[in-house]
C-alpha positions in Angstrom: 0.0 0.0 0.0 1.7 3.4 -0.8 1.7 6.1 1.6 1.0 9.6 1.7 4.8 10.5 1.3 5.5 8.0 -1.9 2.2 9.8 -3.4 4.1 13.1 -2.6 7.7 11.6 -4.0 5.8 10.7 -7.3 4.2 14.8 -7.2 7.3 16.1 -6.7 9.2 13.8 -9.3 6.4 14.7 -11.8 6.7 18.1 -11.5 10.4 17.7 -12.0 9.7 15.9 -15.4 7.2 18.3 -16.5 9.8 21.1 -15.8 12.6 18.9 -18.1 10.5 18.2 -20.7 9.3 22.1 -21.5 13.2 22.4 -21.7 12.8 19.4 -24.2 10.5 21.1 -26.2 12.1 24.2 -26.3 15.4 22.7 -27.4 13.3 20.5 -30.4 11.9 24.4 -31.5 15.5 25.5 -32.1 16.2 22.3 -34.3 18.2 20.4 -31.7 16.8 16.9 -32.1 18.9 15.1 -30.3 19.5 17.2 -27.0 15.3 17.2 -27.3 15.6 13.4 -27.5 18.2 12.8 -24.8 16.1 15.6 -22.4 12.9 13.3 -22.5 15.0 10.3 -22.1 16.2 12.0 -18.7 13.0 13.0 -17.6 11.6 9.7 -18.5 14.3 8.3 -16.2 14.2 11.1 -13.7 10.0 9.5 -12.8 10.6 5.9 -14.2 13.6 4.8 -11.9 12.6 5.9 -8.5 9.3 4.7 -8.7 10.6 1.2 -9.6 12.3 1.1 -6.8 9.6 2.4 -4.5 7.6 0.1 -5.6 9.9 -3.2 -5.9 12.3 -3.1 -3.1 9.8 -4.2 -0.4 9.1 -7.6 -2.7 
């Protein structure tokens, strides 16, 4: 069962990956494909990894 603070983590982690991924967009608008690519990748990663682990290392 996740607690109030995990649900809070995940917020926080989200707004985080919101905030990377404007920067994403704004380098794609300048024509830089592939520092827009690799900035989604890291906000993917920033929310993707942590919550793995929250939610697979009490199994």
């Amino acid at each position: 069962m996740m607690s109030i603070g995990y649900i809070a983590l995940i917020g926080l982690l989200l707004c985080i990956a919101t905030y990377t991924a404007s920067f994403g967009v704004w380098t794609w608008k300048r024509k830089n494909r592939f520092g827009a690519f690799m900035i989604f990748l890291v906000a993917v990663t920033v929310v993707a990894l942590p919550v793995y682990i929250l939610l697979f290392r009490e199994a």
